[in-house]
ChimeraX commands (.cxc) that place a marker at each C-alpha (Angstrom):
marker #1 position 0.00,0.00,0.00 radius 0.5
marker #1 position 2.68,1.81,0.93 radius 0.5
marker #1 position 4.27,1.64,-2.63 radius 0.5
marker #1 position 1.15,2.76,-4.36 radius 0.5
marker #1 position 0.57,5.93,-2.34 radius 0.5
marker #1 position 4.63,6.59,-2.95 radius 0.5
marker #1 position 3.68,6.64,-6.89 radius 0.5
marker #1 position 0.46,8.68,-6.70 radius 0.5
marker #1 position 2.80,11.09,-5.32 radius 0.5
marker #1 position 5.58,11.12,-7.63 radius 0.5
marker #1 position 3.00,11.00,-10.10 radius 0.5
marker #1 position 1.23,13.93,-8.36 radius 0.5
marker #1 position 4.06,15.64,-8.13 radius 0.5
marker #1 position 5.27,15.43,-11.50 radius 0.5
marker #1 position 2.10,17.02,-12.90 radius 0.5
marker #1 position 2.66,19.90,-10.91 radius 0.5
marker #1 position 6.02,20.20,-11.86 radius 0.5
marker #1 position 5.07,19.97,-15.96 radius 0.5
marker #1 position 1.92,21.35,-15.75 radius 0.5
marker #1 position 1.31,23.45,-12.96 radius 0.5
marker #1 position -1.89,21.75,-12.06 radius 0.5
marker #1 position -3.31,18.68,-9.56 radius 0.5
marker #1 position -5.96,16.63,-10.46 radius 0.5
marker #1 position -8.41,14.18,-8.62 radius 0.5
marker #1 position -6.13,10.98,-8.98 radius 0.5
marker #1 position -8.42,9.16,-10.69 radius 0.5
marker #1 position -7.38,11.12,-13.91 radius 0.5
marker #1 position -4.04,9.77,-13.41 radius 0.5
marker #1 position -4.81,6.67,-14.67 radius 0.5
marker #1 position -7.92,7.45,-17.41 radius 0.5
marker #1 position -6.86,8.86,-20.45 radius 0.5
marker #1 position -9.03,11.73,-21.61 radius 0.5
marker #1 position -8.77,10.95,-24.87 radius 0.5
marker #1 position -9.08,7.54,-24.36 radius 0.5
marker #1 position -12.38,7.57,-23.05 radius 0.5
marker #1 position -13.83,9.79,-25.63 radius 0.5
marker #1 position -12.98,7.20,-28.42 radius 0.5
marker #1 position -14.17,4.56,-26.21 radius 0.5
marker #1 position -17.71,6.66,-26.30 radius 0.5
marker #1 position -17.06,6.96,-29.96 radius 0.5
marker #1 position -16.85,10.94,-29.43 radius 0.5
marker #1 position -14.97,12.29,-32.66 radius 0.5
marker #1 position -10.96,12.18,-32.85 radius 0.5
marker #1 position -9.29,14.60,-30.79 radius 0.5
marker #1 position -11.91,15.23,-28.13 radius 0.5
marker #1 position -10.96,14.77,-24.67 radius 0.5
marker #1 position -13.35,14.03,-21.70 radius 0.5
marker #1 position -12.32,14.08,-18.28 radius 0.5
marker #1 position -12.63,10.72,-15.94 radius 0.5
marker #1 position -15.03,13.15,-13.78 radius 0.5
marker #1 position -17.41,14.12,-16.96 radius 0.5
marker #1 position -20.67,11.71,-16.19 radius 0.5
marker #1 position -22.31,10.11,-19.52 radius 0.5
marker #1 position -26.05,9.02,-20.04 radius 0.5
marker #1 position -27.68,7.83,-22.65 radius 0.5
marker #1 position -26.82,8.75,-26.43 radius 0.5
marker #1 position -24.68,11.30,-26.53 radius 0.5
marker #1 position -22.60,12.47,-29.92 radius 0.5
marker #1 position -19.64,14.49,-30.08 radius 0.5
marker #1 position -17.60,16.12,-32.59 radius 0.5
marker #1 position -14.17,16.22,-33.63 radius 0.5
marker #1 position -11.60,18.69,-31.10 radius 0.5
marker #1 position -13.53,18.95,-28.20 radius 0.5
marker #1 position -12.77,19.81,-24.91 radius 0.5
marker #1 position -15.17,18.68,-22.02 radius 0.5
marker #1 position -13.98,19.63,-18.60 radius 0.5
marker #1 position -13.88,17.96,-15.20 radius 0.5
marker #1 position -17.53,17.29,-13.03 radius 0.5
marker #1 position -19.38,17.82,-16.48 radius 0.5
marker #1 position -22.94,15.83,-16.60 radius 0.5
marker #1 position -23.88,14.82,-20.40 radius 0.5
marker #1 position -27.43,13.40,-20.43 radius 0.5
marker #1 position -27.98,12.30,-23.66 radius 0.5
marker #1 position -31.51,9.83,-22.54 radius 0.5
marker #1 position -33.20,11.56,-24.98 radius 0.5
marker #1 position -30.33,12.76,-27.60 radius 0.5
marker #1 position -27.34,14.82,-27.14 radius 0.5
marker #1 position -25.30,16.20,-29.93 radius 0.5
marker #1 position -22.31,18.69,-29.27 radius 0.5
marker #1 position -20.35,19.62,-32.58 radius 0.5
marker #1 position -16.78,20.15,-33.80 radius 0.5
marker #1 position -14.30,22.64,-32.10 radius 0.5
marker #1 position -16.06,23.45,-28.52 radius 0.5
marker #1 position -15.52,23.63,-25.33 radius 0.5
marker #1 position -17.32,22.54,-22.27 radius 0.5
marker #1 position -16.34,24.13,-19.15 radius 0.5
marker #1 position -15.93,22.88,-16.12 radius 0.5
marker #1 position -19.26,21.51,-14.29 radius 0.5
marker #1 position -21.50,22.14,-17.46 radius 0.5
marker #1 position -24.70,20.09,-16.96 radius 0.5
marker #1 position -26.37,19.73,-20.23 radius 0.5
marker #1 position -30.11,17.74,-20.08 radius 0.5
marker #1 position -32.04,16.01,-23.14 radius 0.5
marker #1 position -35.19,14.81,-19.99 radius 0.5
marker #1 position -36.72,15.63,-17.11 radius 0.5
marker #1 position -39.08,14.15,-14.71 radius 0.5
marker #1 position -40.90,17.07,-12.99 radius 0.5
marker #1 position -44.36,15.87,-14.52 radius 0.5
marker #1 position -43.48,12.04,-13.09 radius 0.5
marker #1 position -43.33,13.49,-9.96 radius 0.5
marker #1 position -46.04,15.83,-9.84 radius 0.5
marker #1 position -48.12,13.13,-11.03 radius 0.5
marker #1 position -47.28,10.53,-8.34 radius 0.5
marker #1 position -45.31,8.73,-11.56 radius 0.5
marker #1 position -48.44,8.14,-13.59 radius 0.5
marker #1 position -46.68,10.41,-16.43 radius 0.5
marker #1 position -43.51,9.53,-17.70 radius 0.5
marker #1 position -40.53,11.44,-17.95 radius 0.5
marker #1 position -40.39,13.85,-20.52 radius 0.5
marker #1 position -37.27,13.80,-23.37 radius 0.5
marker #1 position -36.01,16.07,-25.79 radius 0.5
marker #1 position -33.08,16.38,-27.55 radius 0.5
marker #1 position -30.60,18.68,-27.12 radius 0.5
marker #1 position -27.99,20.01,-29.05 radius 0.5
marker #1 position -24.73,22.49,-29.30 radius 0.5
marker #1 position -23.40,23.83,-32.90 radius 0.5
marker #1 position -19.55,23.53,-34.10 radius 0.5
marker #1 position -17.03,25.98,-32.82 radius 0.5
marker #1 position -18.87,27.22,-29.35 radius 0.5
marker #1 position -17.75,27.88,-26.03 radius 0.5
marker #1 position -19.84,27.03,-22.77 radius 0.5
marker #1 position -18.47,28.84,-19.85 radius 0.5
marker #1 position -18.22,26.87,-16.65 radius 0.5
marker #1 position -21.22,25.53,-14.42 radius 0.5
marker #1 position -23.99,26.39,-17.39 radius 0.5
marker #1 position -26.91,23.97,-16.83 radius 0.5
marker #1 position -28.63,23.33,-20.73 radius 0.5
marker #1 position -33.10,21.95,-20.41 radius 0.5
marker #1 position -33.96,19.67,-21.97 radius 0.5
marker #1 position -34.59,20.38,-25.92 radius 0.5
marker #1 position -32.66,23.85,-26.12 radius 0.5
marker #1 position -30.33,24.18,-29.47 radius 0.5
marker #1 position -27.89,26.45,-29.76 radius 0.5
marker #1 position -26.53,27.58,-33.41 radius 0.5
marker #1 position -22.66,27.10,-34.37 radius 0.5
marker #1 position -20.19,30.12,-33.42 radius 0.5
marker #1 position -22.10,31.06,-29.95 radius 0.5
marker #1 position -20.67,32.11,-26.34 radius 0.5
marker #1 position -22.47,30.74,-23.41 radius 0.5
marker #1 position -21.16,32.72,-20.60 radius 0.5
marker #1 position -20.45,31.19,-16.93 radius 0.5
marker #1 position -23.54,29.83,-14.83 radius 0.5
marker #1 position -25.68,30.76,-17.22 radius 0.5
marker #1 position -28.77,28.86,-17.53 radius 0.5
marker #1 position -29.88,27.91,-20.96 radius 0.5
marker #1 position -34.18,27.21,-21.25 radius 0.5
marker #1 position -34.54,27.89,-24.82 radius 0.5
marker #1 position -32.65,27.76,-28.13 radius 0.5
marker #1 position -30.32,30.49,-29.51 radius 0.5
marker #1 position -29.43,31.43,-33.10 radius 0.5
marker #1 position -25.76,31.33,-34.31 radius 0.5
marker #1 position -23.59,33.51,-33.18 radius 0.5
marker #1 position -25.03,34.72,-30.24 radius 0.5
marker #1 position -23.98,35.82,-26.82 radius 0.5
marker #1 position -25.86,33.99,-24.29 radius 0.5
marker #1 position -25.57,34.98,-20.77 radius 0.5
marker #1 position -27.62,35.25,-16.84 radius 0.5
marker #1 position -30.59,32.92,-15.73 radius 0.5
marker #1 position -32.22,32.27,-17.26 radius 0.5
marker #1 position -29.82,32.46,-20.50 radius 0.5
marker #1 position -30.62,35.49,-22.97 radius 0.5
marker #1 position -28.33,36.81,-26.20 radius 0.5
marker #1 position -27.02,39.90,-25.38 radius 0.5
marker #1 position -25.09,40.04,-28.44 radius 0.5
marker #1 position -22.98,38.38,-31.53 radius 0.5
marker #1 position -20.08,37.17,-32.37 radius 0.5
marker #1 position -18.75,38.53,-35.33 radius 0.5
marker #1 position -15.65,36.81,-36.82 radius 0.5
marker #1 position -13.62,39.32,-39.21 radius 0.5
marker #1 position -11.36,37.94,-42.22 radius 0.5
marker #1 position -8.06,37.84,-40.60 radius 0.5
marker #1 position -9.98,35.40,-37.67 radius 0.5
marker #1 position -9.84,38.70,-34.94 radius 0.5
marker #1 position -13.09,37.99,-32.84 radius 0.5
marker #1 position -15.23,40.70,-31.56 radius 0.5
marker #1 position -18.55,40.72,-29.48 radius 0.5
marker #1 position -21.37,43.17,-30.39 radius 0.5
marker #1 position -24.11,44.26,-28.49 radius 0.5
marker link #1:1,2 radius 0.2
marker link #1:2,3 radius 0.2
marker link #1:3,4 radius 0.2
marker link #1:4,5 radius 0.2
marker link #1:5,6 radius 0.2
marker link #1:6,7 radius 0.2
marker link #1:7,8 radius 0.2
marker link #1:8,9 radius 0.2
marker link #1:9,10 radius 0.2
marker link #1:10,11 radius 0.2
marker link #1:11,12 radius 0.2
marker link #1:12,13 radius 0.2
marker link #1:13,14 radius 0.2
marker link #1:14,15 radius 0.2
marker link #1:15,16 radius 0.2
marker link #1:16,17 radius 0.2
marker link #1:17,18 radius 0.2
marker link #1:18,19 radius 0.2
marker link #1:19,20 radius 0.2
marker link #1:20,21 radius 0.2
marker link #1:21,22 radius 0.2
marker link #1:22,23 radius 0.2
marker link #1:23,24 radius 0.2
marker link #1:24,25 radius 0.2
marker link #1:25,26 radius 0.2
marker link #1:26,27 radius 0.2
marker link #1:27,28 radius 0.2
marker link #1:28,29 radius 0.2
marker link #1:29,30 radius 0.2
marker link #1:30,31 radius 0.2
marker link #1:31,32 radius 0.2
marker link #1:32,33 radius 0.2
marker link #1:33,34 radius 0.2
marker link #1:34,35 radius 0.2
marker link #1:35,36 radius 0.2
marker link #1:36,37 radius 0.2
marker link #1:37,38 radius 0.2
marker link #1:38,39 radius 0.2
marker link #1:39,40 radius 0.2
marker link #1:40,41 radius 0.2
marker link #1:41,42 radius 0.2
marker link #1:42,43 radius 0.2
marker link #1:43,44 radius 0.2
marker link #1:44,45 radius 0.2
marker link #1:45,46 radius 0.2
marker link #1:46,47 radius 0.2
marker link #1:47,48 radius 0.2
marker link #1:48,49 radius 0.2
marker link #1:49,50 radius 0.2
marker link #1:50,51 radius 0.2
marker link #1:51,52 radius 0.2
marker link #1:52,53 radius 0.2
marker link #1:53,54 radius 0.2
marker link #1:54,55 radius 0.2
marker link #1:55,56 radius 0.2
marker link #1:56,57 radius 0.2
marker link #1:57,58 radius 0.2
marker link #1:58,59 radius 0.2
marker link #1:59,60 radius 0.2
marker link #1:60,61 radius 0.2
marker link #1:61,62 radius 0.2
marker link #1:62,63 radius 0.2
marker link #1:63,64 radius 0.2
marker link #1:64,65 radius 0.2
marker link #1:65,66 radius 0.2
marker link #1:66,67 radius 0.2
marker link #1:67,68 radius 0.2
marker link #1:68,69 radius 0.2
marker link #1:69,70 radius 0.2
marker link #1:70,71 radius 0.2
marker link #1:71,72 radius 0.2
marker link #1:72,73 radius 0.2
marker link #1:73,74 radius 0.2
marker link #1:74,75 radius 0.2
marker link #1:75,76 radius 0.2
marker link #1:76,77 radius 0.2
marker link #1:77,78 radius 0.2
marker link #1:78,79 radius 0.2
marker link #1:79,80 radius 0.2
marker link #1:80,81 radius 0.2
marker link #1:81,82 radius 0.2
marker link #1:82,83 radius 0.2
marker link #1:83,84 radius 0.2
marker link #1:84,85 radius 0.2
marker link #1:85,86 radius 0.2
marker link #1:86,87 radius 0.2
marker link #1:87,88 radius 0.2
marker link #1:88,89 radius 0.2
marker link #1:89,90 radius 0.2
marker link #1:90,91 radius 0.2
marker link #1:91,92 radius 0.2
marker link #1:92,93 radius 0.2
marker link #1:93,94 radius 0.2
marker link #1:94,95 radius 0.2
marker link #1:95,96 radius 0.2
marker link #1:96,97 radius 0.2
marker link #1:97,98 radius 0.2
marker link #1:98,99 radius 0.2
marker link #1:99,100 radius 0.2
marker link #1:100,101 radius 0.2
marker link #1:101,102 radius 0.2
marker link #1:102,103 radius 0.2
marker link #1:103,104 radius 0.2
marker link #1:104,105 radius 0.2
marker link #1:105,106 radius 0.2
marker link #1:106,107 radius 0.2
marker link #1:107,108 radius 0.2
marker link #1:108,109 radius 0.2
marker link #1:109,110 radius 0.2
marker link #1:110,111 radius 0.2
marker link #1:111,112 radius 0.2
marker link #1:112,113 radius 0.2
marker link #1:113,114 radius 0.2
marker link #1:114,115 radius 0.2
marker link #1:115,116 radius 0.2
marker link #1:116,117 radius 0.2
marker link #1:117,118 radius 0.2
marker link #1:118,119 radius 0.2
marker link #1:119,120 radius 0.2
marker link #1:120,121 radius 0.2
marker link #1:121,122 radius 0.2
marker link #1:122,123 radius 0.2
marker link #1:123,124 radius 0.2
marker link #1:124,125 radius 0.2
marker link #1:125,126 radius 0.2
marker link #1:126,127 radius 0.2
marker link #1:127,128 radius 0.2
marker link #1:128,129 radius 0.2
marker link #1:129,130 radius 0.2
marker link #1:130,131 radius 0.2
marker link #1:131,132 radius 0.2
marker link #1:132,133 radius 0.2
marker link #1:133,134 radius 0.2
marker link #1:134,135 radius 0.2
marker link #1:135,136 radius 0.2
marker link #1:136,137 radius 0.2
marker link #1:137,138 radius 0.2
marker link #1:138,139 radius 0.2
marker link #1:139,140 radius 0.2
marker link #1:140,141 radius 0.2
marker link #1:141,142 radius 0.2
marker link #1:142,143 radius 0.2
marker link #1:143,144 radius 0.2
marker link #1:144,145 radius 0.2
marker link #1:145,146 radius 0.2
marker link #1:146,147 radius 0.2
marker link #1:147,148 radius 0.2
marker link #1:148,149 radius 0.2
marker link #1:149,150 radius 0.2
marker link #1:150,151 radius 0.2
marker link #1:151,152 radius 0.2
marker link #1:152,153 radius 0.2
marker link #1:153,154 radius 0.2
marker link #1:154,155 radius 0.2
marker link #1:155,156 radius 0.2
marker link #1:156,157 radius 0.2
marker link #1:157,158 radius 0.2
marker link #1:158,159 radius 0.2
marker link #1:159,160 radius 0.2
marker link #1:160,161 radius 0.2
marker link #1:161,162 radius 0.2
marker link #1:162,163 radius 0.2
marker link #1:163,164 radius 0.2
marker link #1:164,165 radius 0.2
marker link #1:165,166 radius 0.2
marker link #1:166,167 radius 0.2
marker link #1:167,168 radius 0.2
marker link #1:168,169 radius 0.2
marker link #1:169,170 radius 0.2
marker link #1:170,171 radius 0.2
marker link #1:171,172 radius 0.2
marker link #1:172,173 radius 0.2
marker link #1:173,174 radius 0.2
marker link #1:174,175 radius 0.2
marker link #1:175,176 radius 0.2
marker link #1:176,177 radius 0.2
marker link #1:177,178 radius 0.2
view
């Protein structure tokens, strides 16, 4: 026992020492990107050991999707090419508030959900059930998403509303427009 706390710690402390960062030590043994192609996510998407998956859920090429990140893809989840997921991003495709309210007579309700190529979801956004967002949008942090945005949009506060658009010039510079 003694030998295997001995390596988490070398192991610990060679992270820091290359990449300035700790993790939860069950990410020193998962490979990130290993586990997205064993989820058949697209090549070059990485998913942390922490990142809970349910149900159907498709992903795109070059994604990131960060650590304590809950995909519920019960009733469909698609996230597209180039995006990142911040850190505890909960993104639903059900829900069961009519199952309860109806002492489970009704079933749970499901929707799919779905997130265009090239966005960015800040950290701790929580996605209903059924919401789309376009390709190209910014989904700023704890922002709660209840209905389905255009591309390009700026999407921020709770519940989530576009403030304004990304606009994208010729030489790739990035600017956001209210």
């Amino acid at each position: 026992m003694d030998e295997l706390k001995n390596s988490i710690k070398e192991t610990h402390t060679e992270m820091i020492k290359q990449w300035n960062r700790m993790l939860p030590t069950s990410e020193l043994f998962i490979d990130r990107w290993e586990k997205a192609k064993m989820l058949g996510f697209g090549e070059g998407t990485s998913v942390y050991d922490s990142c809970v998956v349910l149900g159907q859920v498709n992903v795109g090429e070059s994604v990131w999707i960060g650590p304590f990140t809950l995909l519920d893809g019960s009733g469909g989840l698609s996230i597209g090419d180039n995006c990142n997921i911040g850190a505890g991003v909960q993104m639903y495709s059900h829900d069961a508030v009519k199952r309860a309210l109806s002492g489970n007579k009704l079933e749970v309700e499901r929707a799919s959900t779905s997130i265009g190529d090239n966005c960015h979801i800040g950290p701790g956004c929580i996605f209903l059930k059924g919401v789309s967002i376009g390709h190209h949008c910014v989904v700023g942090a704890g922002c709660v998403v209840t209905k389905s945005f255009p591309p390009f949009s700026v999407i921020v506060g709770v519940p989530g509303r576009k403030v304004g658009e990304v606009v994208i010039g010729e030489d790739i510079e990035i600017k956001y427009i209210k």
